[in-house]
C-alpha positions as CSV (number, residue, x, y, z in Angstrom):
1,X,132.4,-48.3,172.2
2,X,129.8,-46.6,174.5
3,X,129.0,-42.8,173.4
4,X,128.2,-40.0,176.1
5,X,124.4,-39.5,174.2
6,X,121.1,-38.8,175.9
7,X,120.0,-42.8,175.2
8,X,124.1,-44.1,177.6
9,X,122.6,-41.1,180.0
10,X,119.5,-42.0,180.7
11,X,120.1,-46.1,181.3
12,X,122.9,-45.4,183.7
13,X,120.8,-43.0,185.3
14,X,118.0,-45.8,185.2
15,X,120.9,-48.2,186.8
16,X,121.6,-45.8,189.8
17,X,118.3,-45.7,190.7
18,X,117.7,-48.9,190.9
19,X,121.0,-50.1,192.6
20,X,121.7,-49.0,196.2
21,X,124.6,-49.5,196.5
22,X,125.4,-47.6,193.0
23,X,123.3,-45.0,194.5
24,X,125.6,-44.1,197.2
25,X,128.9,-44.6,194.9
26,X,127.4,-41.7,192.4
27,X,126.7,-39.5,195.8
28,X,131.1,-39.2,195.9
29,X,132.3,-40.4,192.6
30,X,129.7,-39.4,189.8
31,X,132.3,-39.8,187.0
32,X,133.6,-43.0,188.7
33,X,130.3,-44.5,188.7
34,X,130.3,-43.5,184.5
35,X,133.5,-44.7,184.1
36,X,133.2,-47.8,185.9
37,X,129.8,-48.7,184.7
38,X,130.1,-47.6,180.8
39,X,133.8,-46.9,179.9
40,X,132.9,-43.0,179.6
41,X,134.7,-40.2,180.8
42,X,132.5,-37.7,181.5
43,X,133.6,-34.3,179.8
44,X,133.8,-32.7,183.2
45,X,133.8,-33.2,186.8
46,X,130.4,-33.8,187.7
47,X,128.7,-33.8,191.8
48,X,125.7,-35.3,192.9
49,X,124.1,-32.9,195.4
50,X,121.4,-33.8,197.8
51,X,117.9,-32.5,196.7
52,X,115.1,-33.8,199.3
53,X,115.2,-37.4,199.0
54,X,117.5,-37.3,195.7
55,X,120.5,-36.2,193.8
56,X,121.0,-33.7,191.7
57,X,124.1,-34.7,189.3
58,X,125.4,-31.2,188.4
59,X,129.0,-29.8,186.9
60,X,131.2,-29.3,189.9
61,X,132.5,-25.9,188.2
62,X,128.6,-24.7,188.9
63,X,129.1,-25.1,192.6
64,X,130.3,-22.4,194.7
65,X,132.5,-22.7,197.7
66,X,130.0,-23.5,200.0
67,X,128.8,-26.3,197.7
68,X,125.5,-24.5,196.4
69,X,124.7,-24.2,192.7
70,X,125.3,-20.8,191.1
71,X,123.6,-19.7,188.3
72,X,124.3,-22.3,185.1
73,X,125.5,-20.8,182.1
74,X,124.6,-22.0,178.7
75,X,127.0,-24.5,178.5
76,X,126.5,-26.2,181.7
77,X,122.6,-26.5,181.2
78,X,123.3,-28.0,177.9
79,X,125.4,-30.8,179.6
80,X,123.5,-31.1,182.3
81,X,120.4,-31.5,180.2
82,X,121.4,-34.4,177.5
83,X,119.8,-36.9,179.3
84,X,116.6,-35.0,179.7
85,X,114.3,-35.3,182.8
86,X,115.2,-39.0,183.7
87,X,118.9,-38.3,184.1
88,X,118.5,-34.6,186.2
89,X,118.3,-36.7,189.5
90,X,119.1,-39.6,191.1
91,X,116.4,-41.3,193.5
């Protein structure tokens, strides 16, 4: 069974990336795209958010209601950070 650790994080981040096609699923369905790809539900509802030519994948709860980030608490930087660098944003 595939574990949500920083190593699973990082290599489907790598996979998005890489795949167009993948790319454009994670921009609507960022836990699909987990799910589908490595059998993991993500913990929480996650968004990819456009960031100049990239995607930010961020919990949905830290988005206000016109879709910007608020100010993470120490919770959310901790999920959002397991991956480290690689897995912040997808190219």
């Amino acid at each position: 069974m595939t574990t949500l650790d920083s190593d699973t994080i990082t290599r489907i981040s790598q996979q998005i990336m890489r795949d167009p096609a993948l790319r454009e699923e994670a921009s609507r369905d960022v836990n699909g795209v987990f799910r589908r790809v490595s059998g993991i539900e993500l913990p929480e509802p996650m968004t990819a958010i456009p960031h100049g030519d990239k995607y930010l994948i961020v919990p949905t709860a830290s988005l206000n209601a016109e879709g910007m980030m608020d100010e993470l608490d120490d919770s959310m930087l901790d999920l959002v950070s397991a991956g480290g660098s690689s897995c912040s944003s997808v190219a």
